[in-house]
Structure formats: C-alpha cells, structure tokens
N, C-alpha and C positions, 0 to 999 in steps of 0.2 A: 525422493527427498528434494524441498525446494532448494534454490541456491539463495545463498544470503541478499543478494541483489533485485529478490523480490520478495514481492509483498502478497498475499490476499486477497481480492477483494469479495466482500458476501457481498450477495444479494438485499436489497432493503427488505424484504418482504418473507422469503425464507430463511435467510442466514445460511443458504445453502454458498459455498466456495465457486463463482460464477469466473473466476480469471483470476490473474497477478498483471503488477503493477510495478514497477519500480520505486526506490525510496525516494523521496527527494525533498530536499530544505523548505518545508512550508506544508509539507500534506498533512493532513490532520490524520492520524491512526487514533487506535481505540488506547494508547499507552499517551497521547497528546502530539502536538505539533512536532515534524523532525522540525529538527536546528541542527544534527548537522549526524552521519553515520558513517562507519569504518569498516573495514574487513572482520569478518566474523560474526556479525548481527550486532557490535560494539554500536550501541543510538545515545545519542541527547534527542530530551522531550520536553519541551514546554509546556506544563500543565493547564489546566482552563484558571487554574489560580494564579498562571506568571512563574511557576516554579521550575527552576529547571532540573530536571534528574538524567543522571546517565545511567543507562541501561546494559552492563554487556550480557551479550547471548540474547537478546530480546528476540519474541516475535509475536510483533503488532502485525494489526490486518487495519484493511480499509473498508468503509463503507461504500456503498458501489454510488449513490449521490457524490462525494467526495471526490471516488476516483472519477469520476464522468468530467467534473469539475477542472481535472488534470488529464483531459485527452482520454479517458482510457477507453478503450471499445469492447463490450461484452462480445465473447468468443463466438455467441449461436449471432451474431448480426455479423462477423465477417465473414468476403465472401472473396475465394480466391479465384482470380482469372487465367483463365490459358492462352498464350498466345500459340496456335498451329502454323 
C-alpha cells in the first residue's frame, strides 16, 4: 500500500504505473491542479474551470509528461552506483 505522500505516475502510452511522485502545490493530477494537501490523502484541486474542490481521502495520479515536468525520473532509467 502506497503512502499518502505519493503519487502515481502512468505511463503516457500504456497507462501502465511506471513510478510515484510526491504531491506538490502546482502539479497537475488527473483530479486538477494541487493547491495545497494534508495528512491522509486530505487535497484541494483546482479544476481546468478555476474551481476549487477539496478532496479528503483522494487518490490522484499523474501523467508521466507532467511528472517529467516536476524532476521526476522513470525507475528503468536510474542507475545506482558503487562506490568499492
């Protein structure tokens, strides 16, 4: 089970769950823009109409365009180093 502190992100092309993402005041989810989240999955969203709606218990995901747009780095492209 995810923790409330992340997010989803699909794949543009599958919709397959490629990573998570953290929430943060501006990322566009598939529920609309956060403006602002709490402990529990409690979200405010900004609609593409301006509307603002609170959500408790939500869970939005992101588009993987989106989350790129927010740093996020797909799982199969990091590569972890050793130092011996």
């Amino acid at each position: 089970m995810r923790g409330w502190l992340s997010l989803p992100v699909l794949d543009g092309a599958t919709g397959d769950i490629i990573g998570m993402i953290s929430p943060r005041p501006g990322l566009m989810t598939n529920l609309g823009t956060i403006q602002s989240y709490e402990g529990g999955g409690d979200f405010t969203f900004r609609d593409e109409n301006g509307v603002l709606v609170r959500h408790p218990k939500a869970s939005p995901w992101v588009q993987e365009d989106e989350a790129l747009r927010w740093g996020f780095a797909d799982s199969a492209y990091l590569i972890t180093a050793i130092a011996v």
